[in-house]
C-alpha positions as CSV (number, residue, x, y, z in Angstrom):
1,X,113.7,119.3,87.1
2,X,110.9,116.3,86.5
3,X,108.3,116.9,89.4
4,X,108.3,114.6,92.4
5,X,105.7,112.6,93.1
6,X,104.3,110.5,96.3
7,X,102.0,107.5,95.7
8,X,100.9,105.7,98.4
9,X,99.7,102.0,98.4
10,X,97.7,100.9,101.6
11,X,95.2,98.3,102.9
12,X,94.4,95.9,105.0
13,X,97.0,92.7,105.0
14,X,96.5,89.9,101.9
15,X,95.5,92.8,100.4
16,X,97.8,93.0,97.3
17,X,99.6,96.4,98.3
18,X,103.5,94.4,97.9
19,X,102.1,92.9,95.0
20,X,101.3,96.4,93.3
21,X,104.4,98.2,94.6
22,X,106.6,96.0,92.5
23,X,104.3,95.8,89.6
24,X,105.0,99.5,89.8
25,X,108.9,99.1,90.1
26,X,108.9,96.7,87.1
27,X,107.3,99.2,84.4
28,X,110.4,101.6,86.2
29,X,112.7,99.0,85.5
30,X,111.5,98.5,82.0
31,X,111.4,102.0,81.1
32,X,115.4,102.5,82.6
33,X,115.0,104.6,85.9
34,X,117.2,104.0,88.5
35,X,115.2,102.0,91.4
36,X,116.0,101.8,95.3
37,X,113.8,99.9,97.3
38,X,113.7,100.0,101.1
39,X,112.2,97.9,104.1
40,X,112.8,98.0,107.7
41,X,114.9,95.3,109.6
42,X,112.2,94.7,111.7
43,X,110.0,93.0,109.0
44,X,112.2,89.5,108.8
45,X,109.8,87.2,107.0
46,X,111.8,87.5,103.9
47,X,115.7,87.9,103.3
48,X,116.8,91.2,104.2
49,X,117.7,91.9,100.4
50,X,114.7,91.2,99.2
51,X,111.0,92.2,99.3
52,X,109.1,89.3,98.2
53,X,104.5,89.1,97.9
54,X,103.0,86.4,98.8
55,X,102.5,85.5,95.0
56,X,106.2,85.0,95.1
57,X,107.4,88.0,93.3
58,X,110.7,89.8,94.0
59,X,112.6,92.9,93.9
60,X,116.2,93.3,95.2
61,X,115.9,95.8,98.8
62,X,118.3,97.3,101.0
63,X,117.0,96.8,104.5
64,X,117.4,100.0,107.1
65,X,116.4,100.5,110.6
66,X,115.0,103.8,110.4
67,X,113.9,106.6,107.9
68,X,117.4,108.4,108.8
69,X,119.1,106.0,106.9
70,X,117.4,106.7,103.1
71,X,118.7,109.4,102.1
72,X,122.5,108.4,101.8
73,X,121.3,105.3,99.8
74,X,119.2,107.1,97.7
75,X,121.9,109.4,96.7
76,X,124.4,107.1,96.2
77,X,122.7,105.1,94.4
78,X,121.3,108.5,92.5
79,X,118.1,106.7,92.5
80,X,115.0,108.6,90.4
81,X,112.4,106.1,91.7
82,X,112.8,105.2,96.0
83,X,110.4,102.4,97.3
84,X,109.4,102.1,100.8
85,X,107.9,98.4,101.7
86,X,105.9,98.1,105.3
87,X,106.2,101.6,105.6
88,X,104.0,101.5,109.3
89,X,106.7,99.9,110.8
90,X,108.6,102.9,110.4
91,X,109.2,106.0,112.4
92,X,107.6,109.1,113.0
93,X,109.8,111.1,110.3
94,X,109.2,108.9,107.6
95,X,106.6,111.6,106.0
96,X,109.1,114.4,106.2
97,X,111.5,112.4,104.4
98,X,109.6,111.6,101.6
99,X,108.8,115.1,101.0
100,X,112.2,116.0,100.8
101,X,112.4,113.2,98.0
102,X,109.8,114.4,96.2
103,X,110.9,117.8,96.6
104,X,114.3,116.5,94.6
105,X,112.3,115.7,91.8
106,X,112.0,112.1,93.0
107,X,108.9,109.5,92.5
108,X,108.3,108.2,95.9
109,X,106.8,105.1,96.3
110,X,105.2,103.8,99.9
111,X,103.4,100.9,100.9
112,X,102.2,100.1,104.5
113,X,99.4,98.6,106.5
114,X,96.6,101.8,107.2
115,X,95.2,100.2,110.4
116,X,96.5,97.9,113.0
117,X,94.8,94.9,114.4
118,X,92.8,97.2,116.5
119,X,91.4,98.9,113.7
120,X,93.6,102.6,114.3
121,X,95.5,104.1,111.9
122,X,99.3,102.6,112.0
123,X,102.0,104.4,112.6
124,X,103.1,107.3,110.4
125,X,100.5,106.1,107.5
126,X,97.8,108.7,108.4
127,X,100.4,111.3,107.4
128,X,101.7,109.6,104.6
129,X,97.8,109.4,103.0
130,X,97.6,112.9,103.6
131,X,100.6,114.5,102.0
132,X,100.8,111.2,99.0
133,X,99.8,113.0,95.5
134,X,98.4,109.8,94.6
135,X,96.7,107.1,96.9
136,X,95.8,103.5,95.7
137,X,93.7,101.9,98.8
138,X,93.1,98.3,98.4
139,X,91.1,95.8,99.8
140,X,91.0,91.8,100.3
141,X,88.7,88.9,100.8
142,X,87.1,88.7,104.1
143,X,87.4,85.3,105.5
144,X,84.2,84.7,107.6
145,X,81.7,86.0,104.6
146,X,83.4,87.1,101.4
147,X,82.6,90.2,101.0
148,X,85.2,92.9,100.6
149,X,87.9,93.6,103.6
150,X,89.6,96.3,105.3
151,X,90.6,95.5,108.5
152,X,93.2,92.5,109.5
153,X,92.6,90.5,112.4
154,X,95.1,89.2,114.9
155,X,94.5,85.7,116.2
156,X,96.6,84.1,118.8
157,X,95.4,80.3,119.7
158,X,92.9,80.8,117.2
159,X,90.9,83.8,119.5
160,X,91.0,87.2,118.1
161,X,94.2,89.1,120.3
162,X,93.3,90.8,123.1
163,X,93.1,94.8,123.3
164,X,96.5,94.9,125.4
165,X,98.5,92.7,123.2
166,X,101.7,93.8,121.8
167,X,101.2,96.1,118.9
168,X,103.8,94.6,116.2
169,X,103.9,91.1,116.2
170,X,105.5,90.5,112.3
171,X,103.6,87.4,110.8
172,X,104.9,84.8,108.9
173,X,104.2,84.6,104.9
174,X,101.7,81.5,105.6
175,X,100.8,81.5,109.0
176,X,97.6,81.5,110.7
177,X,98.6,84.7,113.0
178,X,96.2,87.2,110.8
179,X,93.6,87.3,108.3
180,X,91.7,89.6,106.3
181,X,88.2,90.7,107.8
182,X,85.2,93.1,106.7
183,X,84.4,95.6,109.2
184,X,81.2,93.4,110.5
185,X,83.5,90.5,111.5
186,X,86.3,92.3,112.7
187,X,86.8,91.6,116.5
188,X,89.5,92.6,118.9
189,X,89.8,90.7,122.0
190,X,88.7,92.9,125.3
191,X,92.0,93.1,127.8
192,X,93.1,89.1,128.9
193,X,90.7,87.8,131.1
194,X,87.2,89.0,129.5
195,X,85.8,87.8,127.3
196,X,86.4,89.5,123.4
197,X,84.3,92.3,122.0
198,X,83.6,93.4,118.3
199,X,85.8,97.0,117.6
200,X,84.1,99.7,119.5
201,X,81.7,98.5,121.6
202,X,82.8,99.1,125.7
203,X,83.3,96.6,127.7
């Protein structure tokens, strides 16, 4: 049986990790492996059959609403490569899974946000970086100074979002909800009505 295999793409958002993902799936394509490619329903800035980066490149997805739901699709489609896209969004036993996968022999592909806008590890990521084989972290431009970023900030009205704010809010592919910071110009809003604070400094 060919060894499985879990590589994990992460960063912060505009950081290229879609981008890299279907670079990835392309060479599978070309060399004739059978592809599935998942996202969650949740993320609806595309169509739900496709997972498209903000350069404009595609792949053809099949959309699910929770890890549960993989499995059956990968084996009916007897899939050799399976692709995860916004992998943070989903739930806690989206690790396990992929084990499994990999387990069958499979090459497991995942890309997710590591940190939400308040700077802590998102979702089931942390996991997923520590069992992943492989880990490609990638960064962006910072848009205050330049310099290299790792963190996305939220902005609602043009203020970084406040502490208490929900914690998914899916952008748009060119709205001005989030951008990519540096860790020096990443801010999170303190709770509504005070004013906002730079990560980890107490009110």
């Amino acid at each position: 049986m060919t060894p499985g295999w879990i590589h994990v793409i992460t960063g912060c958002m505009f950081s290229g990790k879609t981008d890299e993902l279907l670079r990835l799936l392309r060479r599978a394509d070309i060399a004739g492996r059978r592809i599935v490619l998942v996202r969650p329903t949740v993320d609806d800035r595309t169509p739900p059959s496709t997972v498209e980066s903000r350069s404009g490149v595609a792949f053809a997805a099949r959309p699910v609403t929770g890890s549960s739901a993989i499995p059956a699709i990968v084996s009916g489609e007897r899939a050799g490569v399976v692709a995860i896209d916004e992998a943070q969004f989903f739930d806690a036993d989206l690790p396990a899974m992929c084990e499994v996968l990999a387990d069958e022999g499979r090459s497991v592909l995942v890309s997710g946000l590591d940190r939400d806008f308040l700077g802590r590890p998102f979702g089931p990521m942390p996991t997923l970086l520590a069992l992943a084989d492989q880990v490609t972290k990638l960064t962006a431009i910072c848009t205050v100074c330049g310099d290299d970023a790792t963190r996305t900030q939220r902005l609602v009205g043009g203020r970084p979002a406040a502490a208490d704010d929900p914690l998914i809010v899916v952008g748009g592919m060119h709205d001005d909800r989030y951008e990519a910071r540096c860790r020096a110009h990443h801010v999170v809003g303190a709770p509504r009505g005070q004013e906002p604070l730079p990560l980890g400094i107490p009110g």
